[in-house]
C-alpha positions in Angstrom: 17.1 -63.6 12.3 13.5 -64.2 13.1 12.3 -68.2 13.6 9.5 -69.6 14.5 10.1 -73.1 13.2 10.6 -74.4 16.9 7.6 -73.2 18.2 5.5 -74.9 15.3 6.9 -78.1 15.4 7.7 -79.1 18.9 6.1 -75.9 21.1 3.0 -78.4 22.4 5.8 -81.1 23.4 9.2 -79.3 24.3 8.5 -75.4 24.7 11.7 -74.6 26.5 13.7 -76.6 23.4 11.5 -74.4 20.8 12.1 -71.9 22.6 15.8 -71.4 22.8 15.4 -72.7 19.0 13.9 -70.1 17.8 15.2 -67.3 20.6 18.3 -67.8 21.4 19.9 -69.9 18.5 18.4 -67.9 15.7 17.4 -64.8 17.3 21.3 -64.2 18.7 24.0 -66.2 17.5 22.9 -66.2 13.9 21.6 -62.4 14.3 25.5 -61.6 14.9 25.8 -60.3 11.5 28.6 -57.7 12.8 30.6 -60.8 13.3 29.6 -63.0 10.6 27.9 -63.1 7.5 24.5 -64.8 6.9 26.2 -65.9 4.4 29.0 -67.0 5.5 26.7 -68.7 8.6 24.8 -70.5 6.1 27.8 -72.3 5.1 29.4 -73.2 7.9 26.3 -74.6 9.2 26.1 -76.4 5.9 29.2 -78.4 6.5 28.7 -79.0 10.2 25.2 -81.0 9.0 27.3 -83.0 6.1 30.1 -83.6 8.6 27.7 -85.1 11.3 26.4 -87.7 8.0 22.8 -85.4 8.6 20.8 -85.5 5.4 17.0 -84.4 6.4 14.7 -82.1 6.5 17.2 -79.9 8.6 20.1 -80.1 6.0 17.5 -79.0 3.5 16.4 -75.6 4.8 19.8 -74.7 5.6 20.8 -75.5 1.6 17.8 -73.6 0.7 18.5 -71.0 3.4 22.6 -70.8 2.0 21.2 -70.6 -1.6 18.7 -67.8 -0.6 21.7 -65.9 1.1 23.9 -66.1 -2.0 25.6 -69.4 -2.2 25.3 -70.1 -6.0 25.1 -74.0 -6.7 28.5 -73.6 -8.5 30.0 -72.6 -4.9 27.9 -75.4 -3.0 29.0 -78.4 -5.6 32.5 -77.0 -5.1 32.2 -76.8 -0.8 30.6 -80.1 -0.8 33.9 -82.0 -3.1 36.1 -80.3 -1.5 34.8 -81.6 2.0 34.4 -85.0 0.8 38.2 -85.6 1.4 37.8 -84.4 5.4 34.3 -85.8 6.0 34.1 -88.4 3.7 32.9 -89.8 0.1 29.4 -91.4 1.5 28.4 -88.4 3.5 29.4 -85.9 0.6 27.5 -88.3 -1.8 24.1 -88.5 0.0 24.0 -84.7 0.0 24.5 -84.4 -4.2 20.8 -85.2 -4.4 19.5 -82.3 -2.3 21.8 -79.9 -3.7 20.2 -80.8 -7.3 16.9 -80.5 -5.7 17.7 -77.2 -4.1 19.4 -75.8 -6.7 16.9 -77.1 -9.9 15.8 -73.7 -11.1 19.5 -72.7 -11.9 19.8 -73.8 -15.5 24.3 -73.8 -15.4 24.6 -77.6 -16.1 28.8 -77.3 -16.6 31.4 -75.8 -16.7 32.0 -72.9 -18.7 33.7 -73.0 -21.8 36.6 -71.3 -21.1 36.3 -72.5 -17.0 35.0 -70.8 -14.4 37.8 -68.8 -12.7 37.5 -67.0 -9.0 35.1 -64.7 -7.9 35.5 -61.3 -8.8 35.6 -59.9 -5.9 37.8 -56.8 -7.3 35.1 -55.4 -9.3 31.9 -56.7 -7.2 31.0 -53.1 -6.3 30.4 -52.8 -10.1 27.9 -55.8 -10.4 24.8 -56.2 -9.5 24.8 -59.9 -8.2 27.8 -62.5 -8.4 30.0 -62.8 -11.2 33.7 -64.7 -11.8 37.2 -63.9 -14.1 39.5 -66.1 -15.9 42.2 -64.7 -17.0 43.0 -65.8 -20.2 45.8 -63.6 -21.4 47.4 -60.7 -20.6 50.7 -60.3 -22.8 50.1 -58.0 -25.1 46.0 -57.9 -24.9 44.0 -58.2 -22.2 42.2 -61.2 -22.4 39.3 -62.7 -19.7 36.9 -64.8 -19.5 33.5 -63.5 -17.0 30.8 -65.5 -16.1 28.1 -64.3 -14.4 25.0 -65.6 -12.1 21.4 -65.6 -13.1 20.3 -61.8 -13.1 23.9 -60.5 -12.6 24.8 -57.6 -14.6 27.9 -55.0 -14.5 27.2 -51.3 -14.2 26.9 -48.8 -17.1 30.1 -48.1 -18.0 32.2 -46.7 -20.9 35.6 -47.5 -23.0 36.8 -44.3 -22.8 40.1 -43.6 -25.3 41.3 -40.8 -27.3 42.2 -43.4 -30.4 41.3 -47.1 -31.3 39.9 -48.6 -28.0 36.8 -50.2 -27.1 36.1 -53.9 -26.3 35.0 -56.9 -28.1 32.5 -59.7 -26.2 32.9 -63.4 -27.8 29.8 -65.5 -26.2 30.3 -69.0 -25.6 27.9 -69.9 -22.6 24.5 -69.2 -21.3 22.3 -66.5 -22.5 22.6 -62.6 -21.8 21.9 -59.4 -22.3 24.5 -56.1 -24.1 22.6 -52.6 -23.9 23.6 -49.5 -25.0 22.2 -46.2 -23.2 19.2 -45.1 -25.2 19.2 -48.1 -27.4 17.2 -51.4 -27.4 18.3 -54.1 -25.8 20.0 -57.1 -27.4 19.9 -60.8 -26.4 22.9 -62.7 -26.3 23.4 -66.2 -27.2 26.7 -68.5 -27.6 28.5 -67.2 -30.8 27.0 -63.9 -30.6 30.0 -60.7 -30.9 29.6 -57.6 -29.7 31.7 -55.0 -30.8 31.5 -52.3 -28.1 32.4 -48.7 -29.8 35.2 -46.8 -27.7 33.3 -43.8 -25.2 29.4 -45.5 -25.5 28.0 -46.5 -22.4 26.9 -49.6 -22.0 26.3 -52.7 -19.5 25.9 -56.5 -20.1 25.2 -59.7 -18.0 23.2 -62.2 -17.6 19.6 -63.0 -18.5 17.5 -63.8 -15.1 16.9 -67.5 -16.1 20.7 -68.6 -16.9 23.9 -68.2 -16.3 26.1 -66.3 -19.0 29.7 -66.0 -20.0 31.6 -64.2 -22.6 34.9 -63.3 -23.2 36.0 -59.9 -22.9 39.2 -58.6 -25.5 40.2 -54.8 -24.9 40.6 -53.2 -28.1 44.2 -51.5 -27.8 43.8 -47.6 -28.4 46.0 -44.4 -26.9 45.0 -43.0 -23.1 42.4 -46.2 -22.5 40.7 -45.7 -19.3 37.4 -47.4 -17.9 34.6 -45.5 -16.4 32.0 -47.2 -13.8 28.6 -45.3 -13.7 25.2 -46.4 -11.9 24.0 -49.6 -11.1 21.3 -51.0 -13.5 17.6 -50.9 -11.4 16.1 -53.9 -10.9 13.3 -52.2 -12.2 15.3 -51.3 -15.8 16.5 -54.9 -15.8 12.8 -56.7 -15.2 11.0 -54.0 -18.1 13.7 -55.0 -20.9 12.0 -55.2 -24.3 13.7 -58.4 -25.8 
């Protein structure tokens, strides 16, 4: 991981210190990506800053540096309340206001609906950013709620059954995107339904300014299977025609 803060703010007065800043620090232990994240580095060194009651300039870049690595301000509002009970309420409550600050151009301002659920690390090779599942029911019809990230998006994909089938989305948070191959696109907003026809492909998420969540209903049918195709490009996603 490259650095060069050290040498720019204290090379003229400690040059060794700046040095092994920018060298050593940066340019070894947090280059170890084999053995850790930069993601998962970014919060641990989050919540060794909080812990230690450090709220400056230093905290700062490492919550903008966590948020550029992935950390969504869902997951850092959640790391920060859970520490509070290990670190303590002051130190976890100074930090609220830089999170806010950090985190300002993410427009999620509660709770979904129908909550939040876990990361859905099960299907994350099928998204295209980060997304999270609540399941809601699954007696009898499969029921869940997904949320997903600004600019996430799931894969083209298709519904495939020999009779009935398909899916039904029920939007209740956030703004979105549904797309069918060869079709326009269409914007998603909370009460929208989409009724997705069994063997179409298709892909839906989020729109890049806000976070989006829908319920998902599988439509019962005979031999239902699911197929995941390609990824939607960046470049597809930036050039929709809303």
């Amino acid at each position: 991981m490259k650095q060069t803060a050290g040498r720019k703010g204290l090379g003229d007065l400690a040059p060794k210190f700046a040095e092994l800043n920018d060298d050593i620090l940066f340019g070894e232990v947090w280059s170890r990506t084999d053995k850790l994240s930069l993601r998962d580095r970014c919060m641990i060194t989050v919540v060794a800053l909080i812990s230690k009651g450090i709220t400056d300039n230093s905290l700062k870049y490492h919550l903008k540096n966590a948020k550029d690595h992935g950390i969504t301000k869902v997951e850092m509002v959640e790391i920060v309340t859970h520490i509070a009970f290990y670190i303590g309420w002051p130190n976890a409550w100074a930090v609220f206001p830089l999170v806010r600050e950090i985190y300002s151009d993410e427009t999620i301002g509660k709770e979904p609906m129908f909550g939040l659920g876990k990361p859905n690390d099960a299907y994350a090779k099928f998204f295209v950013g980060k997304s999270y599942l609540n399941p809601l029911n699954s007696t009898g019809l499969s029921i869940n709620n997904v949320t997903f990230e600004p600019g996430c998006r799931n894969n083209y994909h298709i519904h495939h059954a020999k009779k009935g089938g398909g899916q039904i989305l029920l939007c209740t948070d956030g703004e979105g995107y549904y797309k069918e191959e060869g079709k326009e696109v269409r914007k998603l907003f909370p009460g929208d339904v989409v009724y997705i026809a069994p063997n179409v492909k298709h892909w839906h998420g989020a729109t890049k300014d806000s976070w989006f969540s829908h319920i998902a209903i599988e439509v019962p049918g005979e031999e239902c299977s699911n197929e995941w195709l390609e990824p939607v490009s960046d470049e597809e996603y930036l050039n929709l025609k809303q």
